[in-house]
Every structure is written in structure tokens, then in C-alpha cells.
C-alpha positions in Angstrom: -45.6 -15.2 -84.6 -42.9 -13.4 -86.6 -46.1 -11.1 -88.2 -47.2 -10.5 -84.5 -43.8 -8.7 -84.0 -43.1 -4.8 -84.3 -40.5 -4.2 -87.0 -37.5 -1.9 -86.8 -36.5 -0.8 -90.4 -32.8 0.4 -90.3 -32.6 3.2 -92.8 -29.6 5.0 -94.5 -27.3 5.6 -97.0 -24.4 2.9 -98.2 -21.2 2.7 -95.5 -22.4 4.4 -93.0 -22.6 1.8 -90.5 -26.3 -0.2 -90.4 -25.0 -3.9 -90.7 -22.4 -3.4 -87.8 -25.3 -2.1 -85.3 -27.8 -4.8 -87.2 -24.9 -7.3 -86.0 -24.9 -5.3 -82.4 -29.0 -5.6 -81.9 -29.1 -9.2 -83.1 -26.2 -10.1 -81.1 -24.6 -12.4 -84.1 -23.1 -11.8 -87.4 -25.5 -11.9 -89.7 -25.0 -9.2 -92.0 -21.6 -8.8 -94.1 -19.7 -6.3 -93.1 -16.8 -4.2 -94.8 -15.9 -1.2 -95.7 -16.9 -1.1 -99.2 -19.5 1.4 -99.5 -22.9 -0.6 -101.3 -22.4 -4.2 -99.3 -26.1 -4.1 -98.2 -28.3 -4.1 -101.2 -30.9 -6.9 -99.7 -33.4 -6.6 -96.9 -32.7 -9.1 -93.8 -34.9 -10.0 -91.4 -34.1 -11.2 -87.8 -36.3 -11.6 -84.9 -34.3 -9.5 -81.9 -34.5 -8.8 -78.5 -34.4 -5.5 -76.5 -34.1 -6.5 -73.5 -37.3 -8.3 -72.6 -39.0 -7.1 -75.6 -39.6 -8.9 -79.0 -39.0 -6.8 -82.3 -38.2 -7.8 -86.1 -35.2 -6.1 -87.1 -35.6 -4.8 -91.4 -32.4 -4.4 -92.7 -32.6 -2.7 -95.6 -30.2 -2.0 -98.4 -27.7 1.7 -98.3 -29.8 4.4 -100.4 -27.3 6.0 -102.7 -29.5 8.3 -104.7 -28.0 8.2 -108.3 -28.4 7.2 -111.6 -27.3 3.3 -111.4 -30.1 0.9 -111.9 -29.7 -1.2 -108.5 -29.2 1.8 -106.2 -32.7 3.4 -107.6 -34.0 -0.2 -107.0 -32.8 -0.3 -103.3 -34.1 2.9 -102.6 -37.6 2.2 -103.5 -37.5 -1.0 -101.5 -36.2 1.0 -99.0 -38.6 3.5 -98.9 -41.1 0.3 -99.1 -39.8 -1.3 -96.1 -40.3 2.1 -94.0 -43.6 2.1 -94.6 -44.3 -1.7 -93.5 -42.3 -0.8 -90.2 -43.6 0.3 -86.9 -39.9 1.8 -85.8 -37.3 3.9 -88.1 -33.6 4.1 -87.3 -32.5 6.5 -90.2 -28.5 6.4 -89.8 -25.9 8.6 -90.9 -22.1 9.3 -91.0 -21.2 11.4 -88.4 -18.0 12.4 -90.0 -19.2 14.1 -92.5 -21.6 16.9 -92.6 -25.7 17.1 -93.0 -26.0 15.7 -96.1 -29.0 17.4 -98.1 -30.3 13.9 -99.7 -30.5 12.5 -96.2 -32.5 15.5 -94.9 -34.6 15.1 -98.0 -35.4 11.6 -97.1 -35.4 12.3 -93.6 -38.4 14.5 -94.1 -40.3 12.2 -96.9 -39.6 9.7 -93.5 -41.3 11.9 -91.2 -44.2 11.8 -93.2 -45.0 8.4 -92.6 -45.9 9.0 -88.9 -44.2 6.7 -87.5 -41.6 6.2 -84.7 -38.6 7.9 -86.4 -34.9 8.3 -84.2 -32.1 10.4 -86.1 -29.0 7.9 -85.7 -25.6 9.9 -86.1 -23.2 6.8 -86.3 -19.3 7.1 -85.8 -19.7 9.7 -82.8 -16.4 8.1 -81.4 -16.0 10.5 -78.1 -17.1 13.7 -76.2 -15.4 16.0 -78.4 -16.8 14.4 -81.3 -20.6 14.5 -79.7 -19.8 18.5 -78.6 -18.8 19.8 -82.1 -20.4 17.1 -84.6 -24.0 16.1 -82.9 -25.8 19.8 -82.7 -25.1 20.2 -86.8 -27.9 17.0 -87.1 -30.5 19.4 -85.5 -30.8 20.8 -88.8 -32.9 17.6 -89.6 -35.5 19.3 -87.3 -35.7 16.1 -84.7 -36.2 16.7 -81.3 -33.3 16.0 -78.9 -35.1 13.3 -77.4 -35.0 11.4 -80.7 -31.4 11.7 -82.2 -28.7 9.7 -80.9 -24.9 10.2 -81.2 -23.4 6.6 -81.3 -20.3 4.4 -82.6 -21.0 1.2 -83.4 -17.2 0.1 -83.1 -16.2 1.5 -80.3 -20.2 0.4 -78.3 -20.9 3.8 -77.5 -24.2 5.9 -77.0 -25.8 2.5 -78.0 -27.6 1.8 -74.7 -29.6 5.1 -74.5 -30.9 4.1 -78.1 -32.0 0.6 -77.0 -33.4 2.0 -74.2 -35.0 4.1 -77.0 -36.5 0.8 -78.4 -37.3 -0.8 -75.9 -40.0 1.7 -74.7 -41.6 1.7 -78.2 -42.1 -2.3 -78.1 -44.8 -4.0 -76.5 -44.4 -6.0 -73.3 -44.4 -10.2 -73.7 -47.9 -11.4 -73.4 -47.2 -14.2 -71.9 -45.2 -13.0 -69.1 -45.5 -10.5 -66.1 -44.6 -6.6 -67.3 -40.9 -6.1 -65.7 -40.5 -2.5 -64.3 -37.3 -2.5 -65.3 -34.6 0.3 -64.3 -33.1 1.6 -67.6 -29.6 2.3 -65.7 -29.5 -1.1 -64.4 -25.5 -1.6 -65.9 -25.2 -4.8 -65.3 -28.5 -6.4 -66.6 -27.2 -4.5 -69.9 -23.9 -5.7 -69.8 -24.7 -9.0 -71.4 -26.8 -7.6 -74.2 -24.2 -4.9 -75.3 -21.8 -7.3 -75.2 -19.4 -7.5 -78.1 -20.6 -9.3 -81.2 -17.9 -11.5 -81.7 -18.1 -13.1 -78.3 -21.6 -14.6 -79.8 -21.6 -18.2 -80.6 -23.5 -17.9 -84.2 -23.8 -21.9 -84.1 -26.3 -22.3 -81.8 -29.2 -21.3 -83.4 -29.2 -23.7 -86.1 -30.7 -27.1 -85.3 -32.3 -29.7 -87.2 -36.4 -28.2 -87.1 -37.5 -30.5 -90.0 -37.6 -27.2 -92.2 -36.8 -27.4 -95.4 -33.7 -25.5 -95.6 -32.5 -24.8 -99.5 -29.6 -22.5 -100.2 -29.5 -21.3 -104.3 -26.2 -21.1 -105.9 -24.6 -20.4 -109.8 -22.4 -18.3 -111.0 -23.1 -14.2 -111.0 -26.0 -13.6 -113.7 -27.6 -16.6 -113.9 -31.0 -15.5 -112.4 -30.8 -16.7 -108.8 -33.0 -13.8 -106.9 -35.1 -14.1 -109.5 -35.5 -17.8 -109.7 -36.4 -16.9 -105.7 -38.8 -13.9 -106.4 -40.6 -16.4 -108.9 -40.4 -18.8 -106.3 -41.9 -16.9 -103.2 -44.5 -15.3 -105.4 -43.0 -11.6 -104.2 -40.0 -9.3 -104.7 -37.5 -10.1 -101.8 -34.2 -9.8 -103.3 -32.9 -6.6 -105.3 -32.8 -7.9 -109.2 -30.8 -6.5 -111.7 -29.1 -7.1 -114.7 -25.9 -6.2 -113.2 -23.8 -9.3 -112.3 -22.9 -9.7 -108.7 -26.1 -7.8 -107.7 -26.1 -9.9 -104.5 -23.9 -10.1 -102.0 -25.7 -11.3 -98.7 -27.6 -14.0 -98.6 -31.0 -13.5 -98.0 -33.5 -15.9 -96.3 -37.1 -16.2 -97.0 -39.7 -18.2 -95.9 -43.3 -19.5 -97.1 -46.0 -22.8 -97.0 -46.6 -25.1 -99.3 -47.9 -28.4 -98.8 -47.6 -28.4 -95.3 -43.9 -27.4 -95.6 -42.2 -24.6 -94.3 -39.7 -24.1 -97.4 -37.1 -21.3 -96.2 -34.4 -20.4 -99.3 -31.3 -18.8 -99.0 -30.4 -16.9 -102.0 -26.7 -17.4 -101.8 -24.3 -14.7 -103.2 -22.7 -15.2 -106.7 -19.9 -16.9 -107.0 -16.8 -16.0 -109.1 -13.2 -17.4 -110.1 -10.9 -17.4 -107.4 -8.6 -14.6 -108.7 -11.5 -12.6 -109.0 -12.6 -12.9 -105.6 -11.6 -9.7 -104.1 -12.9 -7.4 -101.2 -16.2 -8.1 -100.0 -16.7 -11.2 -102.2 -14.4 -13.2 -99.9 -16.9 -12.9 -97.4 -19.8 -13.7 -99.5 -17.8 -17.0 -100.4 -17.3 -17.9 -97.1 -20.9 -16.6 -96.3 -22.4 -19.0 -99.3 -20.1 -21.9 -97.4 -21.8 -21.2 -94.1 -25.4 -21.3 -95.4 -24.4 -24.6 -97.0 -23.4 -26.6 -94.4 -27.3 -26.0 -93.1 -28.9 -26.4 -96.2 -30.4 -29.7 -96.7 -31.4 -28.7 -100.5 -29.7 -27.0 -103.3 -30.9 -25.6 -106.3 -27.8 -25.3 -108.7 -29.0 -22.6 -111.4 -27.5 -22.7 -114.8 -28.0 -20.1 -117.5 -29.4 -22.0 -120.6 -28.9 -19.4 -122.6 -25.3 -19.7 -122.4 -22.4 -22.3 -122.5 -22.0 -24.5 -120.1 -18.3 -23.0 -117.8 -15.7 -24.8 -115.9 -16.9 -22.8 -112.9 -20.6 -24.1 -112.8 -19.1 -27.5 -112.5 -16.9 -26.0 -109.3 -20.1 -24.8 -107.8 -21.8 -27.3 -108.1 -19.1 -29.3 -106.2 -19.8 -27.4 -103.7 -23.3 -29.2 -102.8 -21.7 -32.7 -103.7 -19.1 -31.8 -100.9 -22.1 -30.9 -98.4 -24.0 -34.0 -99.3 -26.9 -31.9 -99.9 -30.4 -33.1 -102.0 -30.2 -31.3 -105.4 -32.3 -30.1 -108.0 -30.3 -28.8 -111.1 -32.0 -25.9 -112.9 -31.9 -24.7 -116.4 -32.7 -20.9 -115.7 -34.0 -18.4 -119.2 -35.1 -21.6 -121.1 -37.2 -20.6 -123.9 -41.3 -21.5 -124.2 -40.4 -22.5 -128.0 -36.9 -24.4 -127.5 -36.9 -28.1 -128.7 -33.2 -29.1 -127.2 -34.2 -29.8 -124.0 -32.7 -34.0 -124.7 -29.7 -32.4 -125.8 -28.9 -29.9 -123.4 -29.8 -32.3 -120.9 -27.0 -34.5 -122.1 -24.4 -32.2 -122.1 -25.2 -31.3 -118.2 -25.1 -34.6 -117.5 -21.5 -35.0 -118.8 -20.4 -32.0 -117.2 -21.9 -32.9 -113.7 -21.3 -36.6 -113.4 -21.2 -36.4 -110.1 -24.9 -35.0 -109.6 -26.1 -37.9 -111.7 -29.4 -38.7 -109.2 -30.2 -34.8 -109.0 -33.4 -34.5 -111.9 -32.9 -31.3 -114.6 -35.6 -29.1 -114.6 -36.3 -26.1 -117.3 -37.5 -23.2 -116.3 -37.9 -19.3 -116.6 -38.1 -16.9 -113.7 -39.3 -14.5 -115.9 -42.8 -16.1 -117.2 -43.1 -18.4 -114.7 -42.9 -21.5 -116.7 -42.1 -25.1 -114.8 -41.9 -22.6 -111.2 -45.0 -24.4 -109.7 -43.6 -28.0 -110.8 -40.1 -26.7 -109.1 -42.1 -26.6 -105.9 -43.3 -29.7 -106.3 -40.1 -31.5 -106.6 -38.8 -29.4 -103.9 -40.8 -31.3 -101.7 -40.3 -34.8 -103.0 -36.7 -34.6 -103.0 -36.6 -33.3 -99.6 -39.1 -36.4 -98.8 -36.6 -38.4 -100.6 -33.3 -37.0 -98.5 -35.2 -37.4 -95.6 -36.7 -41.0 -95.8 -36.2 -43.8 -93.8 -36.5 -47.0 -95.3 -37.9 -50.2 -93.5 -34.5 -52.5 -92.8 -36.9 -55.4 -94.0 -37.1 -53.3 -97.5 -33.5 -52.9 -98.0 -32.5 -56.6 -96.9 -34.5 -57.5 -99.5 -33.4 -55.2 -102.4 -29.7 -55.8 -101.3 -30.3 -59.5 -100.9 -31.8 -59.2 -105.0 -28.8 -57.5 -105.8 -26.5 -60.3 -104.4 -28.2 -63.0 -106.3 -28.3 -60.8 -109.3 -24.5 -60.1 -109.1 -22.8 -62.3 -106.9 -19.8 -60.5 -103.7 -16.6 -61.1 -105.5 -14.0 -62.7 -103.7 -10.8 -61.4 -103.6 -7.5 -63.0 -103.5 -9.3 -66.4 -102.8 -11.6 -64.4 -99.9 -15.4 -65.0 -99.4 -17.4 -61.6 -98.8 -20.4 -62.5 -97.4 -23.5 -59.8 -96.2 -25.4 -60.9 -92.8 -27.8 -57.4 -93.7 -28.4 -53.8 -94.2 -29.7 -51.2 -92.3 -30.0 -47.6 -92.5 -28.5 -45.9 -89.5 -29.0 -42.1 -90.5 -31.0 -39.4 -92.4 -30.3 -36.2 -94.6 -28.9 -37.3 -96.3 -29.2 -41.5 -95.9 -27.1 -43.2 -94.6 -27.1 -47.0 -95.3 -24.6 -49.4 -93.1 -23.9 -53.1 -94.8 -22.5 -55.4 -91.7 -20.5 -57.9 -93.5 -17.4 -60.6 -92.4 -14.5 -58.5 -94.0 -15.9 -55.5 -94.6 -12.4 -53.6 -95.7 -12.1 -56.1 -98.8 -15.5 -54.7 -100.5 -14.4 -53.2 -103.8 -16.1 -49.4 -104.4 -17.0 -50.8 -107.7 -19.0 -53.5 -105.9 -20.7 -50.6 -103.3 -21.1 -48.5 -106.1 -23.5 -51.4 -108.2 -25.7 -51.6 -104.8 -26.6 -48.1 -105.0 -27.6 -47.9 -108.7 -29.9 -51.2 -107.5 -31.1 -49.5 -104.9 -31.8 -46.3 -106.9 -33.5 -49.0 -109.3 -35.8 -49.7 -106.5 -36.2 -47.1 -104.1 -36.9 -44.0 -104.6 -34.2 -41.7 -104.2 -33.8 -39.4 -106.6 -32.1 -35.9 -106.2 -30.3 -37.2 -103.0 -26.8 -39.1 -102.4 -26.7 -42.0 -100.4 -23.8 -42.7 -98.3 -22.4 -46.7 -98.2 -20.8 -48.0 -95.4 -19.6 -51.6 -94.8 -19.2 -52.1 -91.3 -18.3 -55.6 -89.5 -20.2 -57.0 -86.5 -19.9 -54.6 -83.3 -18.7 -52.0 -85.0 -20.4 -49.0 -84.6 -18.8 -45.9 -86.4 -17.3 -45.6 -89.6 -14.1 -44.1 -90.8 -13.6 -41.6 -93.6 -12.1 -44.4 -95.6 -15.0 -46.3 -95.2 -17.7 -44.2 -96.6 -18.9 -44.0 -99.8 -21.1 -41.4 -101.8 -23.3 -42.0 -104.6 
């Protein structure tokens, strides 16, 4: 359906406002916003509302036209993007004077033919609007096309959606509303603030396969998703920290709907300044609805104490995990030995397989996909009860329950109660007096026997009747 949709492309150069009125439109924080001037460098996409009307909203990375490698890249993707769309917002600072650039690209956008408004952001009053607005005219837009708005303060913004709104197609499926465009209080509840949005509720469990990308800065992540995807989608460059929002992207394969969320680069603590500390807590949020991970190492490098901290960060989320060895050489022979010294390092990801690849050939990306989809098959599962009574009841005769201080343990049977990751409940007699040592043995048995590689499996000894665990309780391995 989302191809169906008309797409807005929000257009302009860095800082002067297009992720705060992305946030407005979509009603929800999506895009970071600060005001460092270059936070945008990715395109988002977001499927929006204008009143009764259905759009995708392009948000598309500041245009700064100089020298530096990722702002000439951003620009052309840019430019890209407004030619895909059906709708260009081209925004500007309303502070500052016509800027020649932006007249520039105003006119190569003109060009294209296609719905074009003039956007003049930061118009915070009357006064402002009387001596700032009539300098834009210079652009040569018609007055029923530019807009004199402010984001922060919500003002001017309805006239523009009402701009929208007659440019998008009615619902098919439902009866054309005549609607009165001065109607205040139908409008009230879309312009309302975006903080008063709850951002949660949008996220449920679909079945999708949701997996969020995450190494240090540098170590190939857009491009391990490019390779991925099969297109360009996320700004590349050799210029650590190239990424700062995390951008989602969807495709089929197998009969699964794969989305990835190329997480923002993560850095040491001390380094974490400005708008990094929102792309950590950004990376946090799209991790706690992940249900994959792919940690990406560079294999061209040493091994850091920081890509063990990341990668912490999906052991903590109990997420299904592929490791990946990104810029691994077609004619390297070390693979054994590398893969022994990641396995040291990350102990703790011991079930999550180690696969070498290179974004930049293409090598191993197809058989990436592949195990993708098994692991998420594997986080997913649920195993028959009669299955694990019998593996666990093997393990027991294998191994017999200790019996502490004098005690005997004894197992009535297993179950699994939950999925993503599972979940596996043992009711026993005296359930509190089960060593870890002794939980920990079941699971490599049932890893023996089942299979679930790349995910953790959570333990749980429970006594009859009882129903939920406690923290104390629960196990992962």
C-alpha cells in the first residue's frame, strides 16, 4: 500500500528546521532533533495523515553545498528523492536572508514540475511575517505557494496542511468528506503538540522481522544494509559517525518481511557529546523492538573493549544475534583463528553463529539473508512440550539433579511458556535450590538437541501453581 501513497519530500538546507515539522506532520518523534546544524543526513520515511488524507512523508538529509564528501552525497540523494516525490516542501531559515544556493536549487526544483510550496520556517510573529516573508518572493513563487511558519512556536502550520491536504487524493475506501478548512476544532487534535504523542503505541508484535544493526563508528553498518537491501538507502561514507538517525528499511525475502534499522554508531561514553546522546538513546529505543541483531565488527582491525560493550547491549535486550565479520578479505585463510578470538571476547553471545562478509563485493550477503531467516525461525519457535520432556528427561538420566544439603530436586516436566526469545519453565518440588550451574548444563543439552542457534533461551524453575517468575529466578543462556 505504502507505493500507492503520494510522497511529500521535505527539502532544505542543514538546521533550518525539517525534522521538527517532520515530527509535527507525523505527530511522533521520529526524527532527531537538535540544534547542531547536519543532524539529518538519512532519508526517513513515515506514512502520515493530513487530516483524512494518506501521504508518505521523505525526509531527506540538510543540503549544505560544499566541498565535504557526505554533504555532496546528501545532496544528490536529495535531489533524487525530489524527483521520486509527488509534493516538495523546500524549507528555509527565515532569519536569515535569501540565500542564493537555495534560490539556485529552488529553481533546478521548479523544473521538476511538480507540486513545489516555498516553506520560510522560524516566522515567529506578525512583525516577523511583515518585514521577513516579502524578501522570499525573490524565489519567484506565487503567494499562494509560500508559507511563513514556526515550527516551535505551531504557527502558520495549519494553512500549509491545509496546503497538503488538497494536493492528496481522497481515501478510496471511504465517502469524500467536504470538509471546512477553518473547522478549529477538528484541527485541534492534529496540530497538537508533539510531545503529547504517545510514540509507544505503534509498535506491536506483527510477526515482522524486526533487526536493528549495531558496531562501533566505521565499521560498515549502512553499507552492510545497502548490500543487504540491494539499493542505496543510507548516506555511506568514509567518515566515521556518518550516521546519526536510524533509518528503517524494508524488503521480501522468503516470504518474510525483513525491516532493518541501521542504528547510529556508537562511541565511548566520554565521547558522547551533543547530538550523539540522542542517537544513543535512539539506538536503545530501536532495540527494545528489535527481535534480531546484527553486531558488525571490522575484520580489518583489532578486536576493542567497546565492541564487547555493544554487543552487550543485544545480550541485555535478549535479542536473536548474528555476529558479522565486516571487510573480510576473498583471499584471507584466518577465518578459525579470528573466529576464536571473537569467541573469547563475546562469551556471552556464544549461540550467535560468525559469519564473514564484505559489503563491498558482496561476498557471504545472500547467505546473511539466509540465516536471517533461520535464526529468527529459531527465536521464534515453539517446541512441542512432549519434545522438551523428553530432551530434559535425557539430560536427567545423563547427569543426575544434585541434592543439596541432603535435599532431593526432583523435575515433574518442562514446558515452554513464551516466544522471542523462548522461554522455557521447569516445574519442579524446590525449585529455589536448583544450582545455575545445573540450569546452565540443560540448556547446552537442549542446544545439543534442538535447534537454537543465534537465540538465548531463558530458564525458569517454577514450583506447582506458580505462575510468574521473579528476576531472581530467570536464567539466560
Amino acid at each position: 500500500m505504502t507505493n500507492e501513497l503520494k510522497k511529500i519530500a521535505l527539502i532544505g538546507q542543514p538546521n533550518v528546521g525539517k525534522s521538527s515539522l517532520f515530527n509535527r506532520i507525523a505527530k511522533k518523534r521520529i526524527a532527531i532533533v537538535s540544534d547542531m546544524a547536519g543532524t539529518t543526513r538519512d532519508i526517513r520515511k513515515h506514512e502520515v495523515e493530513i487530516l483524512d488524507r494518506d501521504a508518505l512523508m521523505l525526509d531527506t538529509g540538510g543540503i549544505d553545498d560544499t566541498n565535504d564528501a557526505i554533504f555532496s552525497n546528501v545532496k544528490r540523494k536529495a535531489v533524487e528523492c525530489a524527483k521520486e516525490a509527488d509534493i516538495i516542501l523546500f524549507m528555509v531559515d527565515g532569519k536569515k536572508i535569501p540565500d542564493e544556493k537555495d534560490k539556485e536549487l529552488f529553481y533546478e526544483l521548479q523544473t521538476l514540475g511538480k507540486k513545489l510550496a516555498l516553506v520560510v520556517n522560524k516566522i515567529d510573529n506578525d512583525k516577523e511575517k511583515d518585514e521577513r516573508l516579502w524578501a522570499f518572493f525573490e524565489f519567484g513563487i506565487d503567494e499562494e505557494n509560500l508559507f511563513g511558519i514556526s515550527v516551535s512556536h505551531n504557527r502558520g502550520t495549519k494553512s500549509l496542511f491545509e496546503w497538503i491536504w488538497e494536493k492528496l487524493p481522497p481515501r478510496v475506501e471511504e465517502e469524500v468528506i467536504n470538509y471546512e478548512v477553518d473547522d478549529d476544532d477538528y484541527l485541534e487534535d492534529f496540530l497538537a503538540p508533539v510531545e503529547d504523542i504517545n510514540e509507544s503505541a505503534d509498535f506491536q508484535d506483527d510477526g515482522e522481522i524486526r533487526v536493528a544493526i549495531i558496531g562501533r563508528t566505521n565499521v560498515g553498518k549502512s553499507s552492510i544494509l545497502n548490500a543487504l537491501v540491494g539499493a542505496e538507502r543510507s548516506v555511506v561514507s568514509p567518515i566515521a559517525g556518518t550516521t546519526i538517525d536510524p533509518v528503517d528499511e524494508s524488503f521480501e525475502y522468503k516470504d518474510k518481511n525483513i525491516t532493518f534499522v541501521d542504528t547510529a554508531g556508537l562511541r565511548r561514553r566520554g565521547k558522547i557529546e551533543g547530538i550523539e546522546k540522542f542517537a544513543l538513546m535512539r539506538t536503545k529505543e530501536m532495540l527494545e523492538i528489535a527481535n534480531l541483531a546484527l553486531v558488525v565488527l571490522d575484520a580489518s582491525e583489532e578486536l576493542y573493549d567497546l565492541d564487547e560493550k555493544i554487543a552487550g547491549l543485544v545480550d541485555q535486550y535478549g535479542l536473536g544475534t548474528i555476529i558479522v565479520l565486516n571487510k573480510w578479505d576473498e583471499n584471507r585463510e584466518d577465518f578459525k583463528e579470528f573466529e576464536e578470538k571473537v569467541r573469547r571476547k563475546f562469551k556471552f553471545l556464544y549461540y550467535a553463529p560468525i559469519i564473514a562478509v564484505s559489503a563491498k563485493t558482496g561476498r557471504s550477503i545472500d547467505r546473511l539473508k539466509d540465516k536471517l531467516v533461520e535464526i529468527y525461525e529459531n527465536y521464534s519457535q515453539r517446541v512441542p512440550t512432549s519434545t522438551l520432556n523428553k530432551a530434559i528427561e535425557t539430560a536427567v538420566m545423563r547427569h543426575a539433579l544434585p541434592s543439596p544439603a541432603g535435599n532431593f530436586l526432583r523435575i515433574y516436566y518442562s514446558t515452554q511458556f513464551e516466544t522471542k526469545p523462548p522461554r522455557i519453565a521447569l516445574i519442579m518440588n524446590k525449585p529455589k535450590l536448583l544450582h545455575f550451574s545445573y540450569k546452565r548444563y540443560l540448556i547446552n543439552f537442549l542446544r545439543d538437541n534442538i535447534n537454537f542457534e543465534g537465540t538465548p533461551i531463558h530458564l525458569v524453575a517454577r514450583g506447582k501453581g506458580q505462575r510468574e517468575e521473579s528476576e531472581e529466578e530467570l536464567e539466560d543462556f
